[in-house]
C-alpha positions as CSV (number, residue, x, y, z in Angstrom):
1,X,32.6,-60.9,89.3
2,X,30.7,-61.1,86.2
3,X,29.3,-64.7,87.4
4,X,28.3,-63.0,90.5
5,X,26.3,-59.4,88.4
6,X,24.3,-62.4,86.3
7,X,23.1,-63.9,89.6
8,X,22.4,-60.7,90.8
9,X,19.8,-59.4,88.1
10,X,18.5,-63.0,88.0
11,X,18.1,-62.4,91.3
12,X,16.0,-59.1,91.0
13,X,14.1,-60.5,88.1
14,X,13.1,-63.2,89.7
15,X,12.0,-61.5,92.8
16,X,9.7,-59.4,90.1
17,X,8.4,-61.7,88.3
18,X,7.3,-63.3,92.4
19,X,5.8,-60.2,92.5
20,X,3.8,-59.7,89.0
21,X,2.5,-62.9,89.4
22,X,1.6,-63.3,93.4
23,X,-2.3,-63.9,93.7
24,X,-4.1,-61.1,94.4
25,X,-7.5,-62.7,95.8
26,X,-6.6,-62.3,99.0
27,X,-6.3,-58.6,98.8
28,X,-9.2,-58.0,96.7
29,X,-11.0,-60.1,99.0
30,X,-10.2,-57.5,101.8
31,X,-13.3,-54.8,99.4
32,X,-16.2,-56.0,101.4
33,X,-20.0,-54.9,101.6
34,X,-19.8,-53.9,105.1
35,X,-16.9,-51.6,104.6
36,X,-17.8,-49.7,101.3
37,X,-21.4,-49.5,103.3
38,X,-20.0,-47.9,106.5
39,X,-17.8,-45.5,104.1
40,X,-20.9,-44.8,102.4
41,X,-23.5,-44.2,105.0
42,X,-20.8,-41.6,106.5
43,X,-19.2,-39.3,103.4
44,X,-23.1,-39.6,101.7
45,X,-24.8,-38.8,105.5
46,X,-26.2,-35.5,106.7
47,X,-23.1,-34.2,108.5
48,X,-21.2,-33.7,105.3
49,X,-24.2,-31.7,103.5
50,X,-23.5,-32.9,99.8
51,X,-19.7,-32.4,99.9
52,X,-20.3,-29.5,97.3
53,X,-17.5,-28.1,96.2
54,X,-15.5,-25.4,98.3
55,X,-17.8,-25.5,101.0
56,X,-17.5,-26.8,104.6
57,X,-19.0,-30.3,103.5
58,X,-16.4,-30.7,100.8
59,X,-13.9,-29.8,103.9
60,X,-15.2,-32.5,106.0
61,X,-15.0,-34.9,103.1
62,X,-11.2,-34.3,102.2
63,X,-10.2,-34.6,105.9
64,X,-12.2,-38.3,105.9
65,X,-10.3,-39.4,102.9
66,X,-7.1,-37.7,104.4
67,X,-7.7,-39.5,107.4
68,X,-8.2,-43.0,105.6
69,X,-5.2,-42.7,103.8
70,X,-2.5,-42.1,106.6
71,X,-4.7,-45.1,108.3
72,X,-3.2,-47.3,105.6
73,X,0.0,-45.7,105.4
74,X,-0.2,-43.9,102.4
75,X,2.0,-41.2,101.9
76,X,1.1,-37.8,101.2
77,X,0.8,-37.6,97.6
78,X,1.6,-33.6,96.4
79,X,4.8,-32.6,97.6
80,X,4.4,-33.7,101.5
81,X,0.7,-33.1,101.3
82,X,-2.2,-34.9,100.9
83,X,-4.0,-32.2,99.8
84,X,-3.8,-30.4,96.6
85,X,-5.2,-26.5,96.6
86,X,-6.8,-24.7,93.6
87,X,-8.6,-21.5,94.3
88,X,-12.2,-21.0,93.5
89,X,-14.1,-17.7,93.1
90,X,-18.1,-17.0,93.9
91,X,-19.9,-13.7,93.4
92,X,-22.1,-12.5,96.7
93,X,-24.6,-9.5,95.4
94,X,-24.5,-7.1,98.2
95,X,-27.3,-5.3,96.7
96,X,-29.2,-3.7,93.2
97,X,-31.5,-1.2,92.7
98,X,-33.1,-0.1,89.2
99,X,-34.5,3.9,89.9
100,X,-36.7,5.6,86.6
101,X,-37.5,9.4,87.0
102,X,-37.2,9.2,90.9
103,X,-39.2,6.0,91.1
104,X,-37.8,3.5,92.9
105,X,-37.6,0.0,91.3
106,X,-37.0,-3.3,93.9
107,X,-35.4,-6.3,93.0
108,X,-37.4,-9.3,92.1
109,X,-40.3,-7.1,92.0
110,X,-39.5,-5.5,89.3
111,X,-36.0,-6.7,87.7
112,X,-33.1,-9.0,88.5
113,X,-29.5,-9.0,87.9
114,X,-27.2,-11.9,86.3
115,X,-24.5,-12.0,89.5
116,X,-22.1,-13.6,87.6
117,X,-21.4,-11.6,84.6
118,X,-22.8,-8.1,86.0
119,X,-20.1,-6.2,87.8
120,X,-20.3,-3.4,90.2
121,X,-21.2,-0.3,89.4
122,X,-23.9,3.0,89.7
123,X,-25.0,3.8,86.3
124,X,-26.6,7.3,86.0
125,X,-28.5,8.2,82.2
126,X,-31.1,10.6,81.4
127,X,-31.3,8.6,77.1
128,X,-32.4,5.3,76.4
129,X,-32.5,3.6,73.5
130,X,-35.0,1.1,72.8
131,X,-33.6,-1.4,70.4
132,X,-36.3,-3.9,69.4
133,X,-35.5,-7.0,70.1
134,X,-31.7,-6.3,70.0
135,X,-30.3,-8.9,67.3
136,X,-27.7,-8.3,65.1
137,X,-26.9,-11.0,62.6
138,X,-26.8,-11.4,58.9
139,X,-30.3,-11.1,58.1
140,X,-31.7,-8.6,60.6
141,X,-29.7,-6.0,62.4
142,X,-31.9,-3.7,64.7
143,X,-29.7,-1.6,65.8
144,X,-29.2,-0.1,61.9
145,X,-29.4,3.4,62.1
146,X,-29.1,4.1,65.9
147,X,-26.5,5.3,68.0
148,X,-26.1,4.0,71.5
149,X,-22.7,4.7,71.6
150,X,-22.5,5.3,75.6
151,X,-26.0,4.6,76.1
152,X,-28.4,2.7,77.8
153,X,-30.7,0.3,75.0
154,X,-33.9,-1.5,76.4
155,X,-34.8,-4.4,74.1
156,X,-37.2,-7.2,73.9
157,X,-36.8,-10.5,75.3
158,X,-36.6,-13.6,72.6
159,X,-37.1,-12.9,69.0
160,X,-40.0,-11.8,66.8
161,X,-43.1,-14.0,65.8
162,X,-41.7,-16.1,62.6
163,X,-37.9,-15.7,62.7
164,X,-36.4,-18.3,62.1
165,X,-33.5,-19.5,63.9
166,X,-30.5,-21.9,63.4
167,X,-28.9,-23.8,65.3
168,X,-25.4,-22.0,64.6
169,X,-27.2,-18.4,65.1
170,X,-28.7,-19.9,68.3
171,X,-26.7,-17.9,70.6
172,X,-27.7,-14.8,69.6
173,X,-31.2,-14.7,70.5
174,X,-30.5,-15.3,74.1
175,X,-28.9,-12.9,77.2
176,X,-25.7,-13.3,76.0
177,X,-26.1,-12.6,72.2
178,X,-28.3,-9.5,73.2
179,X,-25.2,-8.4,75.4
180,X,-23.0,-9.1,72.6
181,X,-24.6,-7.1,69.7
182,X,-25.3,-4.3,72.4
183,X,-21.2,-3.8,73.1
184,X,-20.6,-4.0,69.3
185,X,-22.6,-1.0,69.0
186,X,-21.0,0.9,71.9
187,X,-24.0,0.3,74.6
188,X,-22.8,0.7,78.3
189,X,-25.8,-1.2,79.6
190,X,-28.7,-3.4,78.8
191,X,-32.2,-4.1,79.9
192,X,-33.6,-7.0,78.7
193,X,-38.0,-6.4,79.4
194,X,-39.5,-10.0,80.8
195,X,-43.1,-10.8,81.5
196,X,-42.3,-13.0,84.5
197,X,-42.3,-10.9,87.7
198,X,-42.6,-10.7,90.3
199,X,-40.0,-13.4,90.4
200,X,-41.5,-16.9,92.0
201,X,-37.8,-17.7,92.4
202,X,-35.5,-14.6,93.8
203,X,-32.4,-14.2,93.0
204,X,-29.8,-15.8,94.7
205,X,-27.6,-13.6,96.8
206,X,-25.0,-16.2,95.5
207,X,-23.6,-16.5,92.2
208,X,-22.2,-19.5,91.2
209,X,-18.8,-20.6,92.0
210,X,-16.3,-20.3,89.0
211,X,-12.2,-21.1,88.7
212,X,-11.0,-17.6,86.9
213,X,-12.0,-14.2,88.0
214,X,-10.1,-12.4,84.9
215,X,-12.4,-12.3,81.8
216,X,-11.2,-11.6,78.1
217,X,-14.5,-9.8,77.7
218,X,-16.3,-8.0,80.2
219,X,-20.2,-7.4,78.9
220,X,-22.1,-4.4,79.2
221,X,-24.2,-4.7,82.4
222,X,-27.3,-6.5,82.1
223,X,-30.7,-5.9,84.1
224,X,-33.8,-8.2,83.2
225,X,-36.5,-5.3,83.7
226,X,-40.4,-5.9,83.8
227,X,-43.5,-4.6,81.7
228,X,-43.6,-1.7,84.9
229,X,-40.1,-0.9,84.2
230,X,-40.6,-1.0,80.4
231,X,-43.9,1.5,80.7
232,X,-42.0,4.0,83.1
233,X,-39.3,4.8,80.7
234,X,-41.7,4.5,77.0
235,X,-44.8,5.6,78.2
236,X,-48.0,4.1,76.2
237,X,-45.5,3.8,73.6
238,X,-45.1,0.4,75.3
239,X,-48.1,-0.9,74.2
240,X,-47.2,-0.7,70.7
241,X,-44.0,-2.6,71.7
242,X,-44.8,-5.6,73.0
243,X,-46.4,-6.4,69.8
244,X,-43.3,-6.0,68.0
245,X,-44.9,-2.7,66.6
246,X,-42.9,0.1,67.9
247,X,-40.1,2.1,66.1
248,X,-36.3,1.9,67.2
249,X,-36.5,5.3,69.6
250,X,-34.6,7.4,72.1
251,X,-36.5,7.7,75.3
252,X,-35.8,10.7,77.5
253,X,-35.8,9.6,80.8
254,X,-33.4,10.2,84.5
255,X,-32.3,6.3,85.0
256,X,-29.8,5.0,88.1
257,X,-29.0,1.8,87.8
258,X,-26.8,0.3,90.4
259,X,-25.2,-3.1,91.6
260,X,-22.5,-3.8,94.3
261,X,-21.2,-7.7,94.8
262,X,-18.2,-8.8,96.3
263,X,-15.8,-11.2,94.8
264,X,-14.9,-14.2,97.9
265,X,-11.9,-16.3,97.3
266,X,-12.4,-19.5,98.0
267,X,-10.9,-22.6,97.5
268,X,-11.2,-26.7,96.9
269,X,-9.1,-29.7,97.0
270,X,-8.5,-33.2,95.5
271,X,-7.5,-35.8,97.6
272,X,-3.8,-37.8,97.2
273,X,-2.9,-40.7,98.6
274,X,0.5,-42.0,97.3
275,X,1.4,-46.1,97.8
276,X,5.4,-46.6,96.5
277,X,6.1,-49.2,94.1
278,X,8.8,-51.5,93.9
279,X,11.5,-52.1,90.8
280,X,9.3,-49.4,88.2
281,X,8.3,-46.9,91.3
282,X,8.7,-43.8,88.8
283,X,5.5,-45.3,86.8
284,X,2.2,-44.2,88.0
285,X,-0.8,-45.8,88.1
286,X,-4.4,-43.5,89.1
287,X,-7.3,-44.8,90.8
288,X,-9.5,-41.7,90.7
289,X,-13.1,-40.9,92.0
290,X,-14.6,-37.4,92.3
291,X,-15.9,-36.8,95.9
292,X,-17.9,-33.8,95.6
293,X,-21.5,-33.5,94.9
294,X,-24.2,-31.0,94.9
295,X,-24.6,-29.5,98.6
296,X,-27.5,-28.5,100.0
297,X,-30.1,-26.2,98.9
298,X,-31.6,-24.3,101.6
299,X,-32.7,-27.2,104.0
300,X,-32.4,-30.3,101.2
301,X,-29.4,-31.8,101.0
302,X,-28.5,-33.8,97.9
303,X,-26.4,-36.8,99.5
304,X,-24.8,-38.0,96.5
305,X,-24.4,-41.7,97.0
306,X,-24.5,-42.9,93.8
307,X,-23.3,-39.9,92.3
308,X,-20.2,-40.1,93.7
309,X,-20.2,-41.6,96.8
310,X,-20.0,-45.0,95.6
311,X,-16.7,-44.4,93.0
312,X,-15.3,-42.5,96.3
313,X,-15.4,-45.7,98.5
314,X,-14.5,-47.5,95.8
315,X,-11.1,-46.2,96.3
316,X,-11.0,-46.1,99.9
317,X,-11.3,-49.9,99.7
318,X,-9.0,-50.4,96.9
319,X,-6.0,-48.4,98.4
320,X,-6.9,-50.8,101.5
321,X,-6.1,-53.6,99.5
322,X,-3.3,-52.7,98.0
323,X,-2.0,-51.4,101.1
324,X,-1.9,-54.9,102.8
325,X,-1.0,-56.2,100.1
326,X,2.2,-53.9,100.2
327,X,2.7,-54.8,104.0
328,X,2.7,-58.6,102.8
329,X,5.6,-57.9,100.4
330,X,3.6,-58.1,97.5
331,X,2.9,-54.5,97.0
332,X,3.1,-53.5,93.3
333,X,5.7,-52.6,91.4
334,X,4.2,-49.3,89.8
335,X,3.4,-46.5,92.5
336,X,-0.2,-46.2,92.6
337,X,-1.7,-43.2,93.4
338,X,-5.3,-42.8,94.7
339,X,-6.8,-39.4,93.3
340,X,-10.3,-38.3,95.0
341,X,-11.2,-35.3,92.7
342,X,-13.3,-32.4,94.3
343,X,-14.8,-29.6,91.8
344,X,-16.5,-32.5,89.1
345,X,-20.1,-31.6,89.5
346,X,-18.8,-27.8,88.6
347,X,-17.5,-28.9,85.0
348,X,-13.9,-31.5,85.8
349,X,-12.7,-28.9,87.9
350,X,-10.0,-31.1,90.3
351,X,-9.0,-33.4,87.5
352,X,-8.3,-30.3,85.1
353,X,-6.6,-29.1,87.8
354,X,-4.3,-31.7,88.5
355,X,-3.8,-32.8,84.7
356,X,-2.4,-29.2,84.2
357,X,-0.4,-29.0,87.9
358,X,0.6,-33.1,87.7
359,X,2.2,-34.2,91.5
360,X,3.5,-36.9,88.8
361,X,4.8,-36.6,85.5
362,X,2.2,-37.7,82.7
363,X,4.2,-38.7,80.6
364,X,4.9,-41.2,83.2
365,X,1.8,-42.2,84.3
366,X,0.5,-45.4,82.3
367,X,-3.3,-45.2,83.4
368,X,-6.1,-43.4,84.6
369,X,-8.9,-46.0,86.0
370,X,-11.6,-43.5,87.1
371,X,-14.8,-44.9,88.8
372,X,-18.2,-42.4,89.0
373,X,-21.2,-44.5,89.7
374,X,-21.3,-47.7,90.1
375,X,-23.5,-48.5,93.1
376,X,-26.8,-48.7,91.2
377,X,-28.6,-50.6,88.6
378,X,-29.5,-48.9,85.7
379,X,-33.4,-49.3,84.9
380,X,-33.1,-48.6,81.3
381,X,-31.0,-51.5,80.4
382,X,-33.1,-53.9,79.0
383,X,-30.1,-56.6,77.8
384,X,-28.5,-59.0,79.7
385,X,-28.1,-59.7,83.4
386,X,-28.4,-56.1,84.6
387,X,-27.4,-57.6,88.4
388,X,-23.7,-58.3,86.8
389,X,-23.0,-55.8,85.1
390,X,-20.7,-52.5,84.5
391,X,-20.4,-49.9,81.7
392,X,-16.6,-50.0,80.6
393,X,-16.3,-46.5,78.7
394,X,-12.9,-45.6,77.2
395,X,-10.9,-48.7,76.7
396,X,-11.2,-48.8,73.3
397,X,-9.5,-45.4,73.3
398,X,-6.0,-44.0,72.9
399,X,-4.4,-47.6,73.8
400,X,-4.8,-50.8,71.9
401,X,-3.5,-52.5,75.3
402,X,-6.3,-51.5,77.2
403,X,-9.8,-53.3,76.3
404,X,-7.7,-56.9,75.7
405,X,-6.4,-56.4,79.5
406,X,-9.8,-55.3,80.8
407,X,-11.5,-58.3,79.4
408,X,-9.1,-60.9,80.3
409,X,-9.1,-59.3,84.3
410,X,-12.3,-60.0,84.4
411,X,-13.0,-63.2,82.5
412,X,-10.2,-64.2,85.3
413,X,-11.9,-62.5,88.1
414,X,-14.8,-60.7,88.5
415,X,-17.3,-62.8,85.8
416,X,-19.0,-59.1,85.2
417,X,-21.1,-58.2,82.0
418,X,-19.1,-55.4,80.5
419,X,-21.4,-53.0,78.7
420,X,-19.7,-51.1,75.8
421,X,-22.5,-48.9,75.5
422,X,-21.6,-45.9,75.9
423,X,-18.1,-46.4,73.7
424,X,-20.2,-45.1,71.0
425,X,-18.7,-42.3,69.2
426,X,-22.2,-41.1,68.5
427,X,-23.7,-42.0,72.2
428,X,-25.9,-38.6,72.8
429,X,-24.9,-38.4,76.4
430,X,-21.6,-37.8,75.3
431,X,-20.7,-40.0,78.6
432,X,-16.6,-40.5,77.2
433,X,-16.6,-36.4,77.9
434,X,-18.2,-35.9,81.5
435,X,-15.9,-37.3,84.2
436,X,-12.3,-37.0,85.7
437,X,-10.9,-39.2,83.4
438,X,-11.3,-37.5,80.0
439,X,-8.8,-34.8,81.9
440,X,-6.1,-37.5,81.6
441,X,-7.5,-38.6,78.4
442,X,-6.8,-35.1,77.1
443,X,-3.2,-35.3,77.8
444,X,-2.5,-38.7,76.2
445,X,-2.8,-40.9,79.4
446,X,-4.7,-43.8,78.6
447,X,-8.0,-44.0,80.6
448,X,-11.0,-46.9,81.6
449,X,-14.0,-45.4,83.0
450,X,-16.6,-47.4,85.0
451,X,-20.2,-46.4,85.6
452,X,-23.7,-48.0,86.3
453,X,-25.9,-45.9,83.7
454,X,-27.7,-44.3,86.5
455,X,-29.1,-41.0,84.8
456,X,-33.1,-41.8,85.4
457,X,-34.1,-42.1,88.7
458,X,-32.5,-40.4,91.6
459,X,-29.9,-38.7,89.4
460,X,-28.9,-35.4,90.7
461,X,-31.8,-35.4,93.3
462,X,-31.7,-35.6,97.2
463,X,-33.3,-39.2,96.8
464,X,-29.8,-40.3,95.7
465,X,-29.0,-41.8,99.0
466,X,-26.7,-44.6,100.4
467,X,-30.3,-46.9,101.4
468,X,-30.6,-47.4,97.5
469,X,-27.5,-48.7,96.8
470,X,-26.5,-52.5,95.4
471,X,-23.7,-53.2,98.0
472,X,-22.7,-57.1,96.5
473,X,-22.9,-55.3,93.0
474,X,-20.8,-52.4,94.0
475,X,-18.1,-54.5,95.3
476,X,-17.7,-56.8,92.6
477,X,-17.3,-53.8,90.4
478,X,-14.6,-52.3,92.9
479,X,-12.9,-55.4,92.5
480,X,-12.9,-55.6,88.7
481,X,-11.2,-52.1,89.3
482,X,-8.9,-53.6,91.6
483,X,-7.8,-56.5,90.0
484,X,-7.0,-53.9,86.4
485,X,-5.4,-51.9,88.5
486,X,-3.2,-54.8,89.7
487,X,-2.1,-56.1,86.1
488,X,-1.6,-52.3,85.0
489,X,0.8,-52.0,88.4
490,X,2.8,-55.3,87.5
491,X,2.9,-55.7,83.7
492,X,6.5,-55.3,82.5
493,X,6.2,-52.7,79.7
494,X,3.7,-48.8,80.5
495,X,0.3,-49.3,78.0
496,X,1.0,-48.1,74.5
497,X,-0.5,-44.8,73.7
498,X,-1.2,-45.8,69.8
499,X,-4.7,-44.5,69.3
500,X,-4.9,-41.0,68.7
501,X,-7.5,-38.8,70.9
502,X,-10.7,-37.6,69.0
């Protein structure tokens, strides 16, 4: 019997071992131009608007992905869906008026409202305080000797003529620092006077979208009043003013100000597609791409090829490969799960999401290999072969397995400049910190992150469009990721996390 448990688990290793080393050309082979091209042309193409975030183009984005996954026969990757929810919340100003001694006020006219951090509310006054410029700090506090306790204050935009501000004071020369040294004093509103009106740009009836609608500190309510506004309530005094002349003063004078918004609950999704592995099924592997750009502004839409189009069909053809290579017996033996993050244009939303509500356990989860941009060529570099080429970010962090693995893939492989550019603790892009991955990073899951350097031309514009993209470039580069993600998948022991995040 014991003869017959040896043969047994040198059976199994065997069969293993068949699998860690079976060749996987053929399936990388299967990541072709014409495929990551048609993928393209349709998630980056008119009918999907820019895919921003919790919008109907986002919708029609997930369902494509969705779609492609059960076409490979990958199973649902949260809980028996492929979808995973997270609400969203945008402001919709309903309207705002601004009414001075019976005079009637109009918006963009004469003021405009922050949606966002105003709330709703009809404000009635018959004192205002006028405040200066309304700082507060160490070396100048204009609201010394003044009570606004309850009151409405009217202060100056910006700061006076020769002050002198540092970078770690900064904040509170703008909107938010004027709001903040207003509430310290006890104001109930604010009225910031600006010379810019009427408004060449209206305010939006939309505020922007945001993930949590309960805030530690609600602000006094803040209108951004012009010089008409300013003259109603201080008379000529005004004058004097706007030269930095005028005296801290209480202004008697009948004020309504009102707003009204509504809060809509919305909500956006990433993308799961979950392929089983064999013998160490309860390790993960990610292949992550965000999916969402930056929708369309009035009639412009901003197609987001590049940006992320290009990582998104990245993994559409990837999970195709591994697929087959799963119905050819030689699937992997990690579970590999395919991650198409909505939300990352708004600030990491989908990957935050999913690192702090994990389908899979972290802990278990041996690598994030996260792929935003690489469909372009980036016109700044000015070293090397820039048509064989990809900027590897991250694999010089939090495992020492990771950059000797990366570089032996693809001296094997893919033949590809890698471009360590942007490893730099000092790089002033701060590229390590602004995509999905550093989510996972975050949590101790080692990450790779592979880009093109795109940030120059067509970058965040509607002229980012699927016409402009290097197709043979783009699929060597999905291969590379392909080919890591196969050694990651079929290496005996997880990556060691022995680097320590900074």
């Amino acid at each position: 019997m014991r003869q017959l448990f040896f043969l047994l688990a040198l059976l199994a290793t065997g069969m293993a071992q068949a699998q860690k080393i079976a060749d996987p050309k053929p399936f990388a082979n299967t990541i072709t131009e014409d495929d990551l091209k048609k993928h393209l042309y349709t998630l980056a193409g008119k009918e999907y608007e820019g895919r921003e975030t919790a919008t109907e183009g986002q919708r029609k984005a997930a369902a494509y992905i969705e779609n492609h996954f059960k076409s490979l026969g990958l199973q649902p990757g949260n809980n028996g869906s492929y979808q995973m929810f997270y609400p969203v919340f945008r402001d919709s100003l309903e309207s705002a008026a601004i009414q001075v001694n019976d005079k009637q006020f109009s918006l963009n006219e004469d003021f405009a409202v922050n949606i966002g951090s105003d709330y709703s509310s009809t404000i009635y006054g018959s004192d205002i305080v006028y405040a200066g410029y309304g700082l507060s700090d160490s070396s100048r506090d204009d609201y010394k000797g003044l009570n606004v306790k309850g009151k409405i204050v009217l202060v100056l935009n910006g700061v006076p003529p020769g002050y002198i501000q540092s970078p770690a004071t900064r904040r509170m020369f703008n909107a938010y620092g004027k709001q903040d040294a207003a509430q310290k004093n006890g104001a109930i509103a604010v009225l910031v006077i600006q010379p810019d009106f009427p408004r060449k740009d209206p305010t939006s009836p939309l505020g922007n979208m945001y993930l949590n609608p309960y805030k530690k500190v609600i602000r006094p309510n803040t209108y951004y009043v012009s010089e008409k506004i300013a003259q109603a309530i201080m008379g000529e005094d005004y004058n004097a003013a706007k030269n930095g002349n005028a005296q801290p003063k209480t202004y008697a004078a009948n004020i309504m100000l009102q707003l009204n918004k509504t809060t809509m609950n919305l909500q956006s999704s990433d993308v799961l597609g979950f392929l089983e592995g064999t013998d160490l099924k309860d390790q993960i592997v990610v292949i992550s791409a965000h999916y969402d750009h930056l929708g369309k502004h009035g009639d412009v839409i901003y197609y987001g090829a590049d940006d992320d189009g290009s990582g998104t069909v990245g993994i559409l053809e990837i999970a195709e490969a591994f697929a087959k290579a799963k119905a050819a017996g030689k699937g992997p033996r990690r579970s590999i799960l395919f991650l198409a993050n909505s939300g990352e244009e708004k600030g990491l939303w989908g990957s935050e999401y999913y690192s702090d509500h994990p389908a899979y356990n972290l802990d278990k989860t041996t690598v994030d290999l996260n792929i935003d941009m690489i469909g372009r060529i980036d016109d700044s570099r000015k070293k090397g072969d820039s048509t064989n080429y990809v900027y590897v970010i991250g694999d010089d962090k939090l495992s020492s397995d990771l950059k000797p693995i990366s570089e032996s893939v693809n001296k094997k492989y893919t033949k590809l400049e890698l471009d360590y550019k942007y490893n730099d603790p000092k790089d002033p892009e701060r590229i390590y910190y602004r995509s999905d991955h550093y989510n996972f990073a975050r949590k101790g899951v080692p990450i790779i992150f592979y880009y093109d350097g795109m940030l120059d031309r067509d970058y965040h514009q509607p002229t980012d469009t699927p016409d402009k993209i290097t197709y043979d470039l783009m699929a060597k580069r999905a291969k590379l990721v392909f080919y890591t993600a196969w050694e990651m998948a079929n290496r005996n022991d997880m990556l060691k996390r022995d680097i320590p995040l900074k």
